[in-house]
N, C-alpha and C positions, 0 to 999 in steps of 0.2 A: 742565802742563795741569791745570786743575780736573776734580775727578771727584768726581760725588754717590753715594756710595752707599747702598743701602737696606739696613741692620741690622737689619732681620727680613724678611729673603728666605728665612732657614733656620727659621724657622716651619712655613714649607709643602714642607713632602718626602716626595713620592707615593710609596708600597710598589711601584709597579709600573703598568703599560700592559693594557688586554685590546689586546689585536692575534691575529687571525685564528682567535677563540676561548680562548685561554689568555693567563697574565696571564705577560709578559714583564718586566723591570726597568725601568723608567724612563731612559731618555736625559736627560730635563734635572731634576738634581740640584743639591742646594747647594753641591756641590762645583765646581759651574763655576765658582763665582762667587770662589769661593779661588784656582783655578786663575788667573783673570784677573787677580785682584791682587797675586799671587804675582809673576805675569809681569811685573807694570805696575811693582812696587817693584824688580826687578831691573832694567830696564831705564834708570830713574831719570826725573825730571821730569815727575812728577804729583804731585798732593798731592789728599789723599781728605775728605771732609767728609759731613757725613748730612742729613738733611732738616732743616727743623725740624718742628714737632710734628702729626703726620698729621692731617689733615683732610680730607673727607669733599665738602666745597666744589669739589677741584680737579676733579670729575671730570663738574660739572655740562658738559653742550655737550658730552661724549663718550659717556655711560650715559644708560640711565634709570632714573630716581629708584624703581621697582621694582624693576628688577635689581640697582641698589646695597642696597638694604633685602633685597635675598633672600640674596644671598651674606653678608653681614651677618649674620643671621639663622642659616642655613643652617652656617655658620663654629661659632657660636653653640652648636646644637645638637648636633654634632659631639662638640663640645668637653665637653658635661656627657653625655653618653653613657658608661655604663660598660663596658658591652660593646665590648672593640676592633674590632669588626666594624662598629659602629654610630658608630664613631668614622671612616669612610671611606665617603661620600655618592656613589656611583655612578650613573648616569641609567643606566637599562634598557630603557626605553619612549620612543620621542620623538613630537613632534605628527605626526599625519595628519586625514585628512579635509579637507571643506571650512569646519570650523568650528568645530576645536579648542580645548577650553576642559580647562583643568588648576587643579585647586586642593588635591586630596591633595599630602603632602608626596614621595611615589613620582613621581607624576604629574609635579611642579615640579622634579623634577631633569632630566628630559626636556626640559621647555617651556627652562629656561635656562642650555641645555648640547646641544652638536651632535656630541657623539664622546665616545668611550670610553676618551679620554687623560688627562681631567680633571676629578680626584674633588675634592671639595671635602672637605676636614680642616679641625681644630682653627684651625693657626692660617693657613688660604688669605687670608682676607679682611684679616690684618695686614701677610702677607705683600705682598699685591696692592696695596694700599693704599700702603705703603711705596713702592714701586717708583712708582705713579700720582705719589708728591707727591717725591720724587727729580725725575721729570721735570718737575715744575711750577718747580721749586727754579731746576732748570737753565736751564729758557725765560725766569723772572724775571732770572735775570744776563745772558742774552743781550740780553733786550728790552730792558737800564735801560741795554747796554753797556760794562757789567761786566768781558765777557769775549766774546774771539771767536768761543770754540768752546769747548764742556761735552759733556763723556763721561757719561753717565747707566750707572752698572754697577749692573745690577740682573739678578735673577732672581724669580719668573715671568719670561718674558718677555709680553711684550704685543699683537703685531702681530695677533692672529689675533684677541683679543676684540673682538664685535659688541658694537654699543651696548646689547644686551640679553640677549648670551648669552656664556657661557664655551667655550672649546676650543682644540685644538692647546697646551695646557700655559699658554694665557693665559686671565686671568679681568678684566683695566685693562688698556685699549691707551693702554701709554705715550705709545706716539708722536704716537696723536692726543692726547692730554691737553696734551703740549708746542707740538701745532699749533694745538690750542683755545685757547691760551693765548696765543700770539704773535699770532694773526690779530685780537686786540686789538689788535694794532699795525699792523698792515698784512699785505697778502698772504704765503700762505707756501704753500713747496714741502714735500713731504713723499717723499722718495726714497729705496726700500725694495728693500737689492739682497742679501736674504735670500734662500735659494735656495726657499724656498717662499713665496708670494704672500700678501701683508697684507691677506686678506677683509675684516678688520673695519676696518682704515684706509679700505680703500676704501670702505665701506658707510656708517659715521661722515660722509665727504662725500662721496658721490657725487652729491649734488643742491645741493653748494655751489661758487660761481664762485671765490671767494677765498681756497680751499684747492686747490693742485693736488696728485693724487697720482700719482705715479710708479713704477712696479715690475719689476724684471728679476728673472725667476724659472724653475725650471724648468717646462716646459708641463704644464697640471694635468690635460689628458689619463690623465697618468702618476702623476702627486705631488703628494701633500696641499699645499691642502686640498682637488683635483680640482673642487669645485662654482662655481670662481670664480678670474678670474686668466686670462680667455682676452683676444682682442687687438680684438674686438667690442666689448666693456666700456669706454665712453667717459664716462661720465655722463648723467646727465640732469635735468630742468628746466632751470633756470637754470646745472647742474653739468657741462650736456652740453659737452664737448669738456676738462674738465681732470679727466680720468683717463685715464690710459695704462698697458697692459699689456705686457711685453714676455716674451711666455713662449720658454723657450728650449728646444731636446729634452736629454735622459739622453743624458751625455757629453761635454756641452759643453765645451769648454776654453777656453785665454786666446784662439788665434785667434778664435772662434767669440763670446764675450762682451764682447771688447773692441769692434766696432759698436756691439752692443747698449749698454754703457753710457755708449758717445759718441751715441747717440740722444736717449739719456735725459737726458743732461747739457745737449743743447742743446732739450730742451721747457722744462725748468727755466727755461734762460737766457731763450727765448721771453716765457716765461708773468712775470718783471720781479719775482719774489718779494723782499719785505724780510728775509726770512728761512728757513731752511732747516731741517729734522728729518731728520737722515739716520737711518734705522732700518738697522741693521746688524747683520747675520749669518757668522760664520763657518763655516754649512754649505755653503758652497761650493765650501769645500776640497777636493783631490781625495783626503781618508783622511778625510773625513765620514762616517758609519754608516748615514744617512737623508739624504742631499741627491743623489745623485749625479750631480755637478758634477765638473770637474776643474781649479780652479783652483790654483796651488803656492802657497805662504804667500808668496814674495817679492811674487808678482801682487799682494799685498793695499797695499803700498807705494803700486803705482801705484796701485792703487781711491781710495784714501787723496789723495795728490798730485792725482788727476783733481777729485775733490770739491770740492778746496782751494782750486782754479782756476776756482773759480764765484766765488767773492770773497765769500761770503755769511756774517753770522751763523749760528752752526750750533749748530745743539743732536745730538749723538750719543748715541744711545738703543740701546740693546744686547738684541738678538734671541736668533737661533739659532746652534749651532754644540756641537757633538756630541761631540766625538772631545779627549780627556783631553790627549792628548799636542801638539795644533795648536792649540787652543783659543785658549791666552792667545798664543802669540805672532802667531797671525794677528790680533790685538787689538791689538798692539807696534806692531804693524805700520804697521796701517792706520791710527791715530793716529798714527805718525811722517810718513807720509805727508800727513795733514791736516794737524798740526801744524806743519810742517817753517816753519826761521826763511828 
């Protein structure tokens, strides 16, 4: 199986989380992304390749052309900072009122950032970047039919960034970039069964007919990113009826998620997509730190296999998934299962 990987993913490696007041270690580190490939060359029958040369283009129809120039920017400044303190870009303040307007640079980490998971450093925007044109890389071989199905290994991950704001450890939502990019060619599904909800896929199209997005996650009642991802969330204008939420509660297991993502499997097959973005997560494991799912890593075979059975072009784009020691082989996995001859 082809697999694009992004070669400055390790640019951007956060010191750390504020969570519930103090600054905790960061969960998603460079090192996942060793871990996966570690996995991936053990297990044999992938072969790894890099983007070509980043560009700025791939992200038009996902961002806005201010948010790309801020993080840009933002990166920028970081970077000639001499003070190491001034070299980690934190939001402190975020918008309120009915008519918020930001133009200090304190102020602009608020306006295009929604949590306090993700600081913009030195090198965020080569990192994010990288990962954005990985997935553009991948959609091009699927759309020319290249190739059946492309693994996008990348870190940031992506599902959580809004077309205009950074969070949840994403600042480029891969997935939609891969979906912006296919739906040049015909309709496409986007099926995101990360154990936290892809606010920013959904928001990217929620007002579009020819992108459907799809999500099994756990209920955000309980779990980031809690402000979106409930079963209400259909879309709207012309977008109303191709978004589905399938929120599930803390605990869930195989019996309990296997409906759920034969639900999802057949809105997919409904809605006649030329093409598919599975966003994928390993936080659903049941020895994930942050997801609390309990899926076993063999389950991910069948996630994998279930996929496989849409028949679809597939672009596979790489999420969440926490836990050092499950990481890469629920990755194994669940590309054997998609893969399978």
């Amino acid at each position: 199986m082809r697999v694009i990987w992004n070669p400055k993913h390790a640019d951007h490696a956060a010191p750390g989380e504020w969570e519930g007041g103090a600054v905790i270690p960061c969960y998603e580190a460079p090192e996942r992304l060793g871990l996966i490939r570690a996995a991936l060359d053990a297990a044999g029958g992938f072969t790894f390749e890099e983007p070509a040369r980043p560009s700025e283009e791939v992200l038009a129809g996902a961002h806005d052309p201010a948010y790309v120039t801020y993080l840009r920017e933002a990166s920028a400044e970081a970077r000639r900072a001499r003070d190491p303190a001034a070299k980690q870009l934190w939001p402190t303040v975020f918008p309120f009122g009915p008519n918020p307007r930001a133009t200090g640079a304190r102020a602009l980490r608020g306006r295009y950032c929604f949590d306090t998971y993700t600081p913009i450093l030195p090198g965020t925007f080569a990192a994010a970047l990288g990962g954005a044109n990985a997935a553009a890389q991948a959609a091009d071989l699927v759309a020319a039919g290249t190739e059946r199905a492309v693994y996008v290994l990348t870190r940031p991950p992506g599902h959580h960034a809004e077309p205009d704001r950074c969070g949840g450890y994403c600042y480029f939502n891969n997935a939609a970039v891969a979906a912006e990019r296919l739906s040049k060619r015909g309709p496409v599904a986007v099926l995101d069964l990360d154990v936290h909800h892809g606010n920013g896929t959904q928001h990217i199209f929620y007002a579009r007919a020819d992108v459907l997005t799809v999500s099994v996650h756990g209920d955000p009642a309980a779990l980031y990113p809690f402000f979106s991802g409930f079963a209400d969330e259909t879309g709207t204008g012309t977008g109303l009826g191709a978004n589905l939420n399938l929120p599930l509660p803390h605990g869930t297991g195989v019996k309990e998620y296997r409906p759920a993502l034969a639900t999802a499997l057949d809105a997919v097959r409904r809605f006649k997509p030329a093409f598919l973005v599975f966003a994928f997560g390993a936080d659903a494991h049941e020895a994930d730190p942050i997801g609390g799912f309990k899926l076993p890593t063999k389950f991910y075979t069948e996630m994998g296999a279930a996929v496989r059975e849409l028949g679809l072009p597939t672009v596979v784009v790489q999420e969440g998934g926490y836990n050092p020691a499950t990481l890469g082989p629920c990755v194994v996995e669940v590309l054997k299962g998609l893969h399978a001859d």
